[in-house]
VOMARGU-297141 format. One line per 5 residues: number of its first residue (from 0); their letters; for each residue x, y, z of C-alpha. Coordinates in pm, 1 decimal. Example, Ala and Ser with C-alpha at 12.3 -4.5 7.8 and 13.67 -1.06 7.14 Angstrom:
BEGIN
0) AS) 1230.0:-450.0:780.0 | 1367.0:-106.0:714.0
This chain:
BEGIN
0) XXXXX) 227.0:-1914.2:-1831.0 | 313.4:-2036.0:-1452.8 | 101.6:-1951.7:-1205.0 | 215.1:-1821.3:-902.7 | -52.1:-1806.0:-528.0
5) XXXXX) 0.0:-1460.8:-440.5 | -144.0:-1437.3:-60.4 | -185.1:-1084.4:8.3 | -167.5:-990.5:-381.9 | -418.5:-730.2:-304.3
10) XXXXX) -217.7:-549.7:-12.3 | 82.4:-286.2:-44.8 | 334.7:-551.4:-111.2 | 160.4:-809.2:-289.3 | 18.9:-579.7:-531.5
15) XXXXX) 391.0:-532.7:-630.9 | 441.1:-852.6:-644.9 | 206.2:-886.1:-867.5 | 336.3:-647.2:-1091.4 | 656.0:-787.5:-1112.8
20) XXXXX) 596.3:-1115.0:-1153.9 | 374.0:-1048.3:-1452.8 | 613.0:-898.1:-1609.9 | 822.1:-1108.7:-1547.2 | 661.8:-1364.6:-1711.3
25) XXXXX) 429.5:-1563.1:-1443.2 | 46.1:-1529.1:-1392.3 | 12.3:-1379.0:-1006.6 | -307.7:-1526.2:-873.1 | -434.9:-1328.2:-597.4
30) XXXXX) -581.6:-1451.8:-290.8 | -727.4:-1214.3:-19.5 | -966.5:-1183.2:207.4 | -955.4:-774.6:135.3 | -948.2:-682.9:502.7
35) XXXXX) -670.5:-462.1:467.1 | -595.3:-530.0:120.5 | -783.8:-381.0:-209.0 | -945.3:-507.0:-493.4 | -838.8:-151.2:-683.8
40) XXXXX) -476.8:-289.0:-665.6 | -598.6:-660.2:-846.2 | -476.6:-545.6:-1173.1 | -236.3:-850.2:-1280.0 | -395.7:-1166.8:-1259.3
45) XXXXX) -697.7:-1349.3:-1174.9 | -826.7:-1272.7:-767.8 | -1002.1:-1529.3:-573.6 | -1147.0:-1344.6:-229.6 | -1086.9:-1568.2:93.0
50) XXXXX) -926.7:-1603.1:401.5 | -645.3:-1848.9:466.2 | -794.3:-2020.3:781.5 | -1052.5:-2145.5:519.9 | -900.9:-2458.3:399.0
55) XXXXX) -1150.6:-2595.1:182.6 | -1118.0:-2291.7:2.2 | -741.9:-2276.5:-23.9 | -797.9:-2650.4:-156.0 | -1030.3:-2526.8:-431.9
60) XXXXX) -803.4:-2255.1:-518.1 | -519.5:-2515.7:-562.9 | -696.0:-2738.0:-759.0 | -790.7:-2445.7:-1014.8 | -478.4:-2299.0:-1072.9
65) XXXXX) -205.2:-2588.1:-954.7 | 30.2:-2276.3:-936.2 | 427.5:-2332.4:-934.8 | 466.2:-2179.4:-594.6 | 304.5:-1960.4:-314.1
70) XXXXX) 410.9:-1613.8:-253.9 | 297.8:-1597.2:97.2 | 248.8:-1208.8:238.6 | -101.6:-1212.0:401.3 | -16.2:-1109.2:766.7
75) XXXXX) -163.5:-837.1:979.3 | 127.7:-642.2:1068.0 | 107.2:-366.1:1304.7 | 337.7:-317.9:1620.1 | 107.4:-120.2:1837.5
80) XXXXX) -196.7:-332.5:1752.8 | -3.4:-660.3:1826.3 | 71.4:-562.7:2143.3 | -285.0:-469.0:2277.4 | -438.8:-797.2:2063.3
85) XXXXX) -168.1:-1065.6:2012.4 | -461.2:-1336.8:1987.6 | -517.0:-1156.7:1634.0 | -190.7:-1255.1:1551.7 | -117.5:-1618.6:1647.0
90) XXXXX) -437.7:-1665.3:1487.0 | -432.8:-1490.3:1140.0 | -36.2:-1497.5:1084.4 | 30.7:-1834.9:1325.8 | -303.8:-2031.6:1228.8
95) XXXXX) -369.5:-1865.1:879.2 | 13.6:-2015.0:754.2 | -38.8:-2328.4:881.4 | -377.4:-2387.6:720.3 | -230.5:-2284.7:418.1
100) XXXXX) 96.1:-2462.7:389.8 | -103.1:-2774.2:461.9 | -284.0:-2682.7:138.7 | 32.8:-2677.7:-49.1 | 178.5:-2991.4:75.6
105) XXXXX) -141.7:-3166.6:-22.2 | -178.3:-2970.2:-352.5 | 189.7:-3106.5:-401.2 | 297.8:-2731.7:-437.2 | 634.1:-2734.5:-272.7
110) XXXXX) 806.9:-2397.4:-312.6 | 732.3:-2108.6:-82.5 | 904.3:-1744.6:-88.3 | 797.7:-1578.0:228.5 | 746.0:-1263.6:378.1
115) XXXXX) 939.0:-1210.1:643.7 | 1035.5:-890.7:907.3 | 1345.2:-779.5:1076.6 | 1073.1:-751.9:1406.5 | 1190.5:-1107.9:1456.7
120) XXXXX) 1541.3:-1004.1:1541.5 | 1375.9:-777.0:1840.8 | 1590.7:-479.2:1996.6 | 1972.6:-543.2:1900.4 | 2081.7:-157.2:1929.0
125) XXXXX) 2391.9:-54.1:1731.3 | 2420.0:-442.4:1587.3 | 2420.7:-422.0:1193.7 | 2164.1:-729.8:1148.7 | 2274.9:-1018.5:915.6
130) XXXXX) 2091.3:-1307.4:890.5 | 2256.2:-1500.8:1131.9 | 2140.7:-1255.3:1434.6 | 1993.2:-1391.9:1756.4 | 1576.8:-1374.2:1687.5
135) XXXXX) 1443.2:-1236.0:2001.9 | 1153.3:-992.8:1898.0 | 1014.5:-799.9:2172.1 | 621.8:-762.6:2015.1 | 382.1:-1009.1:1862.9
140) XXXXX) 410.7:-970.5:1528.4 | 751.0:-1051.4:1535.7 | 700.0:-1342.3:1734.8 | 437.5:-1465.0:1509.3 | 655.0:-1376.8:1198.1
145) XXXXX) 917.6:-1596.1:1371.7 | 682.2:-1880.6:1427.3 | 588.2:-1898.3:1066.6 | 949.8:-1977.1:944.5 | 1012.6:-2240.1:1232.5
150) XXXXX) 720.4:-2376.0:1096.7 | 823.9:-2331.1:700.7 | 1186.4:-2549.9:830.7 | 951.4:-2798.0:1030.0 | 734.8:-2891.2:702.3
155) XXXXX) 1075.8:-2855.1:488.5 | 1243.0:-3198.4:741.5 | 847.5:-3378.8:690.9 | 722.1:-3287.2:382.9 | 1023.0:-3171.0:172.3
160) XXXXX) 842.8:-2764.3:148.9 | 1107.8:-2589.6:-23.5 | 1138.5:-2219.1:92.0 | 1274.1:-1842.5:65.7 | 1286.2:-1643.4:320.9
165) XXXXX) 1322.5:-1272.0:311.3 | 1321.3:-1036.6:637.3 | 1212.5:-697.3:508.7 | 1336.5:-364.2:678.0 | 1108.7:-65.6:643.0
170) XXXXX) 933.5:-83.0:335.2 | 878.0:244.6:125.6 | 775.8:397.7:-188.0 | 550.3:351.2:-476.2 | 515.3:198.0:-845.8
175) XXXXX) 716.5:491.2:-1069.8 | 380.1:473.4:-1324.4 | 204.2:567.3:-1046.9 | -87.0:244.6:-1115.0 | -74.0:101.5:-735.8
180) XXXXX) 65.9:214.3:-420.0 | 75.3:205.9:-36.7 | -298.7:308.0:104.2 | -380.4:107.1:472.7 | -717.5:205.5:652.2
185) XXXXX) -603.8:342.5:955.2 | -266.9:426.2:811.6 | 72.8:347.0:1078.0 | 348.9:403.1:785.5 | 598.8:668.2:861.6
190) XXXXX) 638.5:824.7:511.2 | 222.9:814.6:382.4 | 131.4:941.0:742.6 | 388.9:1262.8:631.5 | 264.4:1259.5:294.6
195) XXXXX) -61.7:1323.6:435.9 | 33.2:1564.4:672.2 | 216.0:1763.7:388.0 | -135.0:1750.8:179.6 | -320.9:1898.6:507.9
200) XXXXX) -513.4:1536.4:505.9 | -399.7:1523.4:915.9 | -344.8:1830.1:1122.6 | 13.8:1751.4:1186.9 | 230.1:1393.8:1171.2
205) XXXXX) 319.8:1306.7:1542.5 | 673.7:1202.7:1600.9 | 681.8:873.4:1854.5 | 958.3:892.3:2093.3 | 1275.3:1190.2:2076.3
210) XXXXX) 1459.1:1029.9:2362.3 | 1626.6:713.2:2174.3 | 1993.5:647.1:2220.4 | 2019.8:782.9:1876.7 | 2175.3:1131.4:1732.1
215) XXXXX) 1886.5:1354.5:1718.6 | 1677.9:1132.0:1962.7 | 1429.0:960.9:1707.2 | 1447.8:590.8:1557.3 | 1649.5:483.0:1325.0
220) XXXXX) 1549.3:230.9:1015.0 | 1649.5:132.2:701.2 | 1442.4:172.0:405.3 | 1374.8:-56.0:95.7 | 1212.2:95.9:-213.6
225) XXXXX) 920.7:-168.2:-252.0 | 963.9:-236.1:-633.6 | 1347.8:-300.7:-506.1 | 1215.1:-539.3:-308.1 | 985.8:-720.3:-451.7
230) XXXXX) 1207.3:-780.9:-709.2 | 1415.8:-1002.0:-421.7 | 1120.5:-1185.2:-482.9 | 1104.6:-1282.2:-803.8 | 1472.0:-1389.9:-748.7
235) XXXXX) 1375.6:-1569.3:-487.9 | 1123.3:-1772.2:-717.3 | 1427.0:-1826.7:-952.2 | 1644.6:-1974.6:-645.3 | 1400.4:-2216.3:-599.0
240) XXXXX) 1315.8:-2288.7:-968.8 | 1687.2:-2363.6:-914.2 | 1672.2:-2581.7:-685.0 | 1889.8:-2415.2:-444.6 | 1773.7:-2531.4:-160.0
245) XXXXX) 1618.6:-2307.9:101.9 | 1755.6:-1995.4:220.9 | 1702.8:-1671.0:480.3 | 1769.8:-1330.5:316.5 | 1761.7:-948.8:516.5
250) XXXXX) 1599.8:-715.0:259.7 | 1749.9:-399.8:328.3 | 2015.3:-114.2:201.3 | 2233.3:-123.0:536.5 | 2194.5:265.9:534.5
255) XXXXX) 1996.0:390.9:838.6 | 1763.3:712.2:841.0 | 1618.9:896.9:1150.8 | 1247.0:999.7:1181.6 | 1392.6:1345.4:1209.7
260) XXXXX) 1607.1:1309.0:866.0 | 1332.3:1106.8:669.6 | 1090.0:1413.5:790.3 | 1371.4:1631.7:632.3 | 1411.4:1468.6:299.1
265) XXXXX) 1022.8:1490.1:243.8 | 1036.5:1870.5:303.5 | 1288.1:1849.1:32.9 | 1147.7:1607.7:-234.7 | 741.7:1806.6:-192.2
270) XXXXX) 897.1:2175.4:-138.3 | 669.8:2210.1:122.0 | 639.6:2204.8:552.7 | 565.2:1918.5:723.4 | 340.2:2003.0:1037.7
275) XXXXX) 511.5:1794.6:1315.5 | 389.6:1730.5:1704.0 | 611.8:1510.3:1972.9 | 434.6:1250.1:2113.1 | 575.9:968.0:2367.8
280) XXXXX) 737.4:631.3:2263.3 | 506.1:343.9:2120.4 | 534.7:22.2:2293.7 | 693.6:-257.7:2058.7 | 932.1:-17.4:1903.3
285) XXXXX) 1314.2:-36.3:1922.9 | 1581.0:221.4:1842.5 | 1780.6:115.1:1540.2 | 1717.9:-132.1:1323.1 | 1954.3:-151.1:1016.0
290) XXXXX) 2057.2:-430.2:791.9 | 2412.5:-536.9:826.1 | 2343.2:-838.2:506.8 | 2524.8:-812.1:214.5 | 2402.3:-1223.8:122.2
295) XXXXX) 2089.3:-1100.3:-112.2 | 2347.2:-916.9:-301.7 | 2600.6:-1172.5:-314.5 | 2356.3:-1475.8:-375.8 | 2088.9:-1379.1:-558.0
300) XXXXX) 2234.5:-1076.9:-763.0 | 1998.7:-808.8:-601.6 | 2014.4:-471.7:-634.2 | 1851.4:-193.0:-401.4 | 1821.5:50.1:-675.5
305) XXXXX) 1579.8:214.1:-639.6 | 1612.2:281.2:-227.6 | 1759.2:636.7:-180.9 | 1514.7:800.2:17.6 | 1481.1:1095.9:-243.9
310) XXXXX) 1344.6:859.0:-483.0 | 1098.7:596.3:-228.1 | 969.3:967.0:-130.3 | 960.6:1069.4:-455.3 | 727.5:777.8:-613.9
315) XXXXX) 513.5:807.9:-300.3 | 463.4:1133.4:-351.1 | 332.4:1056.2:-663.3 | 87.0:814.8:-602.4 | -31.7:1016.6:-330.9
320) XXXXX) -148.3:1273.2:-548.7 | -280.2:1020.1:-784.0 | -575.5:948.5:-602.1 | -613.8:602.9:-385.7 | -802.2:258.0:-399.0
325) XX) -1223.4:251.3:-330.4 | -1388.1:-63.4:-160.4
């Protein structure tokens, strides 16, 4: 079987990834450093524990495996934090990507399928986003996302790095068997932070912001079913198998949901209240952001089937109550 460098593989994502790829055929090796990611959710392929600023490590774990490809989703990601500690961020995301796609050039491992965000395209209000949008993002992580694929095109014209790149929307949901799911330590995700309100795990989920240029007043964003998404991946793997060439992709359903309507839905799904409290605007955040891309679709033959928010609440809902990860 191929092996496949899963950075991440032990996160929300990457344990998806994971999955998928396994069954689809390839052997995910996991590399991860377990800082926000768990070794619970290691349940597809070998893990090797490490960070990616360590490259004499990423150099042994090359030489091991001599995987096929990297499947690059290590990043910290939150908004709020990356505005009150970018340094954390040009660092792990900026610093950590290099390091490692110097690895892979020198392992000779020249196909990468990233993991991108729609935070690079910043605050475009009422502009469906394609992938040909004016990248102006208005917080660190963003910016640091955005370095990484300047840097991905920079070792594509030197070293010949082959790459996918896919800029998620709002990621939700869960694995339908219920075997991994979406846990963070302190949790920032709109529909687990509900979840947990619902199961009287927090006194009440706060809404950030009711004064957006928006309907009912709360942000708007559009939501990917994970397993939907991840499966982009694997079809990204395939373009490149292809040799394709390299490519940008928006991962999203171009169908956007308020706070206010995703709050409703939950109520719904759970038959039960969900404690809310108002709270003022987060710094970082921007009102809408929907995908306006129809090119995964077309290109790569993906399907968002999974993405109504019934069912992303639905399987989330069910791994909730199926008990979460241990360190």
């Amino acid at each position: 079987m191929t092996n496949v460098l899963v950075t991440g593989g032990a996160g929300y994502i990457g344990s998806h990834a994971c999955k998928a790829l396994s069954r689809a055929g390839y052997t995910p090796v996991t590399y991860d450093n377990l800082s926000t990611g768990w070794e619970d959710a290691v349940r597809f392929g070998p893990f090797e524990r490490g960070c990616l600023t360590d490259r004499a490590r990423l150099d042994q774990i090359f030489a091991a495996y001599q995987p096929q490809a990297v499947m690059h989703f290590a990043a910290l990601s939150q908004v709020g934090e990356s505005m009150r500690a970018p340094e954390l961020y040009w660092h792990n995301n900026v610093a950590g990507s290099l390091s490692l796609m110097q690895a892979a050039v020198a392992a000779g491992c020249l196909d990468v399928v990233f993991s991108s965000t729609c935070a690079t395209y910043g605050d475009q209000d009422n502009v469906l986003l394609d992938e040909g949008c004016a990248q102006h993002p208005i917080n660190a992580y963003g910016a640091s996302k955005r370095a990484i694929e300047d840097m991905l095109r920079d070792f594509e014209a030197a070293y010949g790095l082959r790459h996918v790149i896919f800029r998620y929307f709002n990621v939700a949901g869960a694995d339908p068997e219920a075997e991994i799911g979406e846990f963070h330590q302190p949790e920032t995700h709109l529909i687990p932070l509900m979840l947990d309100a619902i199961d009287g795990k927090r006194n009440a989920l706060t809404i950030f912001g009711t004064d957006y240029d928006t309907p009912d007043g709360t942000c708007i964003r559009d939501y990917v079913h994970v397993c939907d998404l991840v499966q982009a991946h694997v079809l990204g793997l395939n373009w490149l198998e292809e040799r394709r060439g390299s490519r940008v992709f928006n991962l999203g359903t171009g169908t956007g949901f308020s706070v206010r309507e995703v709050i409703e839905q939950s109520a719904a799904v759970t038959n039960r209240v969900v404690p809310i409290v108002e709270g003022p605007r987060r710094p970082g955040d921007c009102a809408r952001l929907v995908s306006g891309s129809t090119r995964a679709t077309v290109e790569l033959g993906w399907q968002a089937s999974r993405s109504t928010l019934a069912q992303m609440i639905g399987d989330a809902w069910r791994w909730h109550q199926s008990g979460h990860y241990t360190k």
